[in-house]
C-alpha positions as CSV (number, residue, x, y, z in Angstrom):
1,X,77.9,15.4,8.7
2,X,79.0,12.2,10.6
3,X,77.8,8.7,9.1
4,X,75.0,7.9,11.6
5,X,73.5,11.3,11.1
6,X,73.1,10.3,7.5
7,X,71.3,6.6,7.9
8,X,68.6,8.8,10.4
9,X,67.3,11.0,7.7
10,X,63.9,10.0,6.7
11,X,63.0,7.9,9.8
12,X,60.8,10.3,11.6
13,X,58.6,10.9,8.6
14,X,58.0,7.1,8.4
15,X,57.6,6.8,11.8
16,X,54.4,9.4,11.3
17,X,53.5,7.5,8.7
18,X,53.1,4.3,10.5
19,X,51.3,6.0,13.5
20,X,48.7,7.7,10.9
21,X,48.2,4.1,9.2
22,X,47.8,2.3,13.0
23,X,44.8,5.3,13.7
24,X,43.3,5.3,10.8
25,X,42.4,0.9,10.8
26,X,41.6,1.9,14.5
27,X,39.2,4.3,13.4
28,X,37.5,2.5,11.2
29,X,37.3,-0.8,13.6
30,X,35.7,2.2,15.7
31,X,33.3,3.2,13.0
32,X,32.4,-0.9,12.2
33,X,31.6,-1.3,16.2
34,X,29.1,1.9,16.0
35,X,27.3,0.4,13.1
36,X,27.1,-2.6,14.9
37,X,26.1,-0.7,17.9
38,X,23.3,1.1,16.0
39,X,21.9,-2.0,14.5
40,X,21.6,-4.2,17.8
41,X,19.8,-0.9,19.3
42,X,17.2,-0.6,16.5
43,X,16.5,-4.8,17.0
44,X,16.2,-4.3,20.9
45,X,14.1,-1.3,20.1
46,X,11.3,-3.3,17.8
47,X,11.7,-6.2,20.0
48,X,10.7,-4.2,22.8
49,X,7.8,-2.7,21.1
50,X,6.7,-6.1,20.2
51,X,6.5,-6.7,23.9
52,X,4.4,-3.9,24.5
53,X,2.1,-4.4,21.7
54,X,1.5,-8.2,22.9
55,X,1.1,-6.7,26.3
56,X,-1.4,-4.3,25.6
57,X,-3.6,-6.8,23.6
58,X,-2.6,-9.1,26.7
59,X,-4.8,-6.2,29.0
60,X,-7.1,-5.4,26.4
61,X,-8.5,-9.3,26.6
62,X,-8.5,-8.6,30.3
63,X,-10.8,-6.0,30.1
64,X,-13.4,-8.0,28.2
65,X,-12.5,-10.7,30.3
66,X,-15.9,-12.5,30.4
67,X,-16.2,-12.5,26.7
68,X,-12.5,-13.5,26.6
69,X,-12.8,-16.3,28.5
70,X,-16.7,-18.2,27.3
71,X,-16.7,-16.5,23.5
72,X,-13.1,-17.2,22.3
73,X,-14.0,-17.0,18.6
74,X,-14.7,-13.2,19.5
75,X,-10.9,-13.2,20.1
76,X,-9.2,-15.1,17.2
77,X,-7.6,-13.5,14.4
78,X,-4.7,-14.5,11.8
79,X,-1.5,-12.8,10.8
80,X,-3.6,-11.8,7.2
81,X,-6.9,-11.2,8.9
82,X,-7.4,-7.4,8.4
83,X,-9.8,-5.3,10.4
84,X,-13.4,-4.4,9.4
85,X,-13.8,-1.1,7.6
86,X,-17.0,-0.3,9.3
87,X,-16.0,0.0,13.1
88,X,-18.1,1.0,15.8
89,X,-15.8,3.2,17.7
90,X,-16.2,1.8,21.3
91,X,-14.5,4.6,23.0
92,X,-17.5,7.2,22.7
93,X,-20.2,5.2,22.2
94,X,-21.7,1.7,23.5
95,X,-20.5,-1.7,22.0
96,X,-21.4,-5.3,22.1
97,X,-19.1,-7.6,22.7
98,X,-18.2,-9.0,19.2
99,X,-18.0,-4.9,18.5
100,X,-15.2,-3.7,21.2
101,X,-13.2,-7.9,19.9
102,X,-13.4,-6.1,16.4
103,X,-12.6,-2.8,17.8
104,X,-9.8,-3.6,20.1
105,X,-8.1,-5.6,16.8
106,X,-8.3,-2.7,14.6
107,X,-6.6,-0.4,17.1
108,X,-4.3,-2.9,18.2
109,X,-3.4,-3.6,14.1
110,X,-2.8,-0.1,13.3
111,X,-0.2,0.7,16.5
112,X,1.3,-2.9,15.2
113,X,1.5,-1.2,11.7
114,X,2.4,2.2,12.6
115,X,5.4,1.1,15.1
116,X,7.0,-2.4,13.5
117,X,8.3,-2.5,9.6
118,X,5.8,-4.6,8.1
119,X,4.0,-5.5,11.2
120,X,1.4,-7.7,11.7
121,X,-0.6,-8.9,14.5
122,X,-2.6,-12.9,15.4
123,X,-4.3,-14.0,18.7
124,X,-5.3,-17.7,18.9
125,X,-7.1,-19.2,21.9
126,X,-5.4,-22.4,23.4
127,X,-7.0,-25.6,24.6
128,X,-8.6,-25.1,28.0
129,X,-9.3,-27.9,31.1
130,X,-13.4,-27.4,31.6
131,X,-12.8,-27.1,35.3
132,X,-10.4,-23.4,34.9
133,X,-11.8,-20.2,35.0
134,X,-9.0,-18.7,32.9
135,X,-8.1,-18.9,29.6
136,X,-4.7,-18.7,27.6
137,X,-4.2,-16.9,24.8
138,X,-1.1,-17.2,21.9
139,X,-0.2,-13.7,20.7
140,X,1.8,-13.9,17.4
141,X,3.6,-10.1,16.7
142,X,5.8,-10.3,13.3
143,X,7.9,-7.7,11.5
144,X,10.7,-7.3,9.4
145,X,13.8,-6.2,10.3
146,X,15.4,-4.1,7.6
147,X,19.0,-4.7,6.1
148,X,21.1,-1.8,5.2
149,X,18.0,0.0,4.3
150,X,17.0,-2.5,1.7
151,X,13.8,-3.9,1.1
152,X,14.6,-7.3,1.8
153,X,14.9,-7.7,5.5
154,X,14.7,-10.6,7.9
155,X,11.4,-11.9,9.2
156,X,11.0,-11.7,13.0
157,X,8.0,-13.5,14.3
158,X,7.6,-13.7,18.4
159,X,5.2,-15.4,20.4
160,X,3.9,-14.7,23.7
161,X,1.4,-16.6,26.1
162,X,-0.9,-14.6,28.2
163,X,-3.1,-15.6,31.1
164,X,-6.7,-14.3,31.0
């Protein structure tokens, strides 16, 4: 064997080894950038819910409008209020007006519930000119967005402002 045959053994074997480190730290940046990916989808996705849930109470204060907009205590509820256990249920049978209030809360709660981690739901009236024939309402969604599947998650609290 000649001399530089020699000092080449070994050198294609390290050269495989260098290319099979280099993929496998690209693979696992790959791997880190879907976990990211998966995380940032799942807080668009309950974001996005949020804004449907605010939305829907948004309409459902448009369909009581009237009461909405000259009984406003009908209307207000905290982030630990907790709907009434004896509902009338408005959809098959003839409500009064603080009935479909309570009744729109307690469906409103439970798709809050159902849909967000720890979700709860407020609605405060805002101060009003005496001259307007609208009225503005604060709706307060809030959820918690869980870590790594672990209890202790971040609180997300978002606030919209709808136009009755």
């Amino acid at each position: 064997m000649l001399d530089s045959q020699k000092s080449q053994m070994g050198a294609g074997l390290i050269e495989v080894l260098v290319a099979i480190l280099l993929l496998g730290v690209g693979l696992l940046g790959l791997a880190g950038l879907q976990t990211q990916s998966l995380k940032y989808n799942n807080e668009a996705y309950l974001r996005s819910r949020a804004t449907i849930l605010a939305q829907d109470m948004a309409d459902r204060l448009r369909a009581n409008r009237d009461v909405a907009i000259t009984n406003t205590s009908l209307y207000t509820f905290k982030l630990t209020d907790t709907p009434g256990s004896n509902l009338t249920l408005c959809d098959s049978s003839n409500c009064s007006p603080q009935q479909l209030a309570q009744y729109d809360f307690a469906q409103w709660r439970g798709e809050i519930s159902a849909d967000l981690p720890d979700g709860k739901g407020a609605l405060e009236p805002l101060a009003k000119g005496s001259s307007v024939d609208w009225q503005d309402y604060k709706i307060t969604i809030s959820y918690t967005l869980q870590q790594g599947g672990q209890g202790n998650g971040q609180a997300v609290t978002l606030t919209y402002i709808a136009r009755i």
